[in-house]
C-alpha positions as CSV (number, residue, x, y, z in Angstrom):
1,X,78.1,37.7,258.1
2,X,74.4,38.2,259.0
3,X,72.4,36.2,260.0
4,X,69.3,37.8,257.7
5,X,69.1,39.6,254.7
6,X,69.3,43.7,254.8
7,X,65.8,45.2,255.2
8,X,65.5,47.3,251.6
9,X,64.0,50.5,252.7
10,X,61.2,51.9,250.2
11,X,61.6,54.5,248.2
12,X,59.6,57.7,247.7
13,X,58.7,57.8,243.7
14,X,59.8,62.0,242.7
15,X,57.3,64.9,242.9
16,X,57.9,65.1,239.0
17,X,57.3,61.6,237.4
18,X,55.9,59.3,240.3
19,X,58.5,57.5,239.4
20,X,61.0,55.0,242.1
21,X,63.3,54.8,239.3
22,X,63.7,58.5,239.1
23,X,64.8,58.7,243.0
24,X,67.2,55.8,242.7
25,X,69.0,57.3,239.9
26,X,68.8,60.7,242.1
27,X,70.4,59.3,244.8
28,X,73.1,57.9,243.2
29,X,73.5,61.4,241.2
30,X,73.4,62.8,244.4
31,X,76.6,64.2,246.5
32,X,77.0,64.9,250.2
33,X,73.2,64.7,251.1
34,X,72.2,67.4,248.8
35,X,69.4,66.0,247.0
36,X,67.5,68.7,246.1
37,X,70.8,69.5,244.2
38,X,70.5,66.7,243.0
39,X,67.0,66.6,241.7
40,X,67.6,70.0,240.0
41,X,70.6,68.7,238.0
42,X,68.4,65.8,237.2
43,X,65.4,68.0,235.9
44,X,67.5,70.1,234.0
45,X,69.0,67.8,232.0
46,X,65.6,66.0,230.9
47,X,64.8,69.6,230.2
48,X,67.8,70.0,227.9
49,X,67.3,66.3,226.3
50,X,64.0,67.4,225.4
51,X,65.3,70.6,223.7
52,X,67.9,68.6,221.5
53,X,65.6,65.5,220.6
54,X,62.7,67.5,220.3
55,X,61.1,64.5,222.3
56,X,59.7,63.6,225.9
57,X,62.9,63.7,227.7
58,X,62.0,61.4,230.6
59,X,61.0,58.7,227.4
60,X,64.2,59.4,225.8
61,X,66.1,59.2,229.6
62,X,64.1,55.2,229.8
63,X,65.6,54.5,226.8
64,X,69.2,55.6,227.4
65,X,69.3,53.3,230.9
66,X,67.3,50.2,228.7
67,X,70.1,51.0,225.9
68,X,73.0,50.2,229.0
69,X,71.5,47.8,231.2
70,X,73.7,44.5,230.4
71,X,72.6,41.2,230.3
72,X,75.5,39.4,231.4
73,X,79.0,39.7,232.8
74,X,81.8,38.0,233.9
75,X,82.7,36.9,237.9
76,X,85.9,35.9,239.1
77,X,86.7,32.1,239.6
78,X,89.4,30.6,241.5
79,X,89.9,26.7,240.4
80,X,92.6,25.0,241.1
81,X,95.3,28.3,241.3
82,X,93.8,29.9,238.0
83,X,91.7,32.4,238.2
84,X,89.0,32.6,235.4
85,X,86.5,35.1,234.2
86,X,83.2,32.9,234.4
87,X,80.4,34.5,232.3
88,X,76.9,35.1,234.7
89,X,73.8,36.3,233.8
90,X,73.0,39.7,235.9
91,X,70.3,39.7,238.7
92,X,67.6,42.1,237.9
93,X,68.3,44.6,241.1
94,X,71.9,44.7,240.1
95,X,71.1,45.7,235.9
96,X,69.6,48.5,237.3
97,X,72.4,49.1,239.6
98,X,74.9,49.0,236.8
99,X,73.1,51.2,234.1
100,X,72.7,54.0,236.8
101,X,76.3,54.2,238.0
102,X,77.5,53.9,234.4
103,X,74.9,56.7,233.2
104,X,76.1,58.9,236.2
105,X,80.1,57.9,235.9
106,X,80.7,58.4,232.5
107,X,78.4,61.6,232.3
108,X,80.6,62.5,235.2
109,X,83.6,62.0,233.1
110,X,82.4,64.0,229.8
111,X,83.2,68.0,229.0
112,X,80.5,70.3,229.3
113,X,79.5,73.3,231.3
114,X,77.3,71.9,234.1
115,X,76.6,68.2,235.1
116,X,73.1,69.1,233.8
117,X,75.0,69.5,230.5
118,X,77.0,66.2,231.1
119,X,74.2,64.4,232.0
120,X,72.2,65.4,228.8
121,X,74.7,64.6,226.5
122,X,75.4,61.0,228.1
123,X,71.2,60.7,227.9
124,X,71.1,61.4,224.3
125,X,73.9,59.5,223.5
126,X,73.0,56.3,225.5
127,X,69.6,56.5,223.8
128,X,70.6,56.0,220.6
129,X,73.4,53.4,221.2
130,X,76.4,55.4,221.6
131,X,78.6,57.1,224.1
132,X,81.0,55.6,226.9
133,X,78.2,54.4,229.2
134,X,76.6,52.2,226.2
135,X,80.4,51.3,225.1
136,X,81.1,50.0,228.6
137,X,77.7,47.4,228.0
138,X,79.1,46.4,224.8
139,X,82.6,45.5,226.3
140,X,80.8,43.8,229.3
141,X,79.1,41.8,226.9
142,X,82.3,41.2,224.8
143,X,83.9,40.0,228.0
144,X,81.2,37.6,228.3
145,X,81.3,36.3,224.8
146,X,84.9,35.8,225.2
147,X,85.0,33.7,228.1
148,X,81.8,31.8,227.1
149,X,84.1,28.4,227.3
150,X,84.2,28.8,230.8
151,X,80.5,29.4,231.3
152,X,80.8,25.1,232.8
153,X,82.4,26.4,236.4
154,X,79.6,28.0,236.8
155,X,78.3,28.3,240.3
């Protein structure tokens, strides 16, 4: 273990926006250093979510990840030999974590031409409370729900 916490290194907000958010989701879009890759996938697809909503695709891109962020979710717990699904609220660092991967993931996972494609189509479907990325909130949340009787062990 360490003795101190990991130094977070800053991030450079994108040429585009001027927006930290923007890189971070980049950089987890992005594959085998090619950012710039990366960055044009990301561009294009607010680009096509603008076409299809007829509306400010980086707005409509804010909404999708607030639409998947979760709230809560449930941890492993060990007590005495059973292991139970303890319901936990989710730090702040870690809601944005989760929204990203599962924007990227299930985009990743969807037909379509090009991942600008994929990524537009998860976009416009997490912003307005569909598609596999917002489904995968709503079962995290239903996991939550379910095991609320546990929510006593927690830590």
């Amino acid at each position: 273990m360490r003795k101190a916490q990991a130094k977070k290194l800053p991030l450079a907000p994108d040429p585009k926006f001027n927006d930290k958010l923007v890189t971070r989701f980049v950089n987890n879009l992005m594959w085998e250093g090619k950012k710039s890759g990366a960055f044009n996938i990301f561009y294009d697809a607010l680009d096509k979510v603008a076409k299809q909503t007829n509306e400010d695709g980086y707005e409509v891109w804010k909404r999708a990840l607030a639409n998947v962020t979760p709230a809560v979710e449930v941890r492993s717990r060990r007590i005495g030999g059973a292991t139970f699904q303890i319901p936990a609220e989710v730090r702040q660092d870690r809601k944005i974590s989760l929204c990203i991967k599962w924007l990227i993931r299930y985009s990743r996972e969807r037909n379509g031409r090009s991942m600008a494609d994929k990524l537009a189509g998860e976009i416009v479907a997490a912003s307005k409370g569909e598609g596999a990325a917002f489904k995968k909130k709503e079962d995290t949340h239903r996991m939550a729900e379910a095991n609320k009787a546990f929510a006593h062990f927690r830590v």
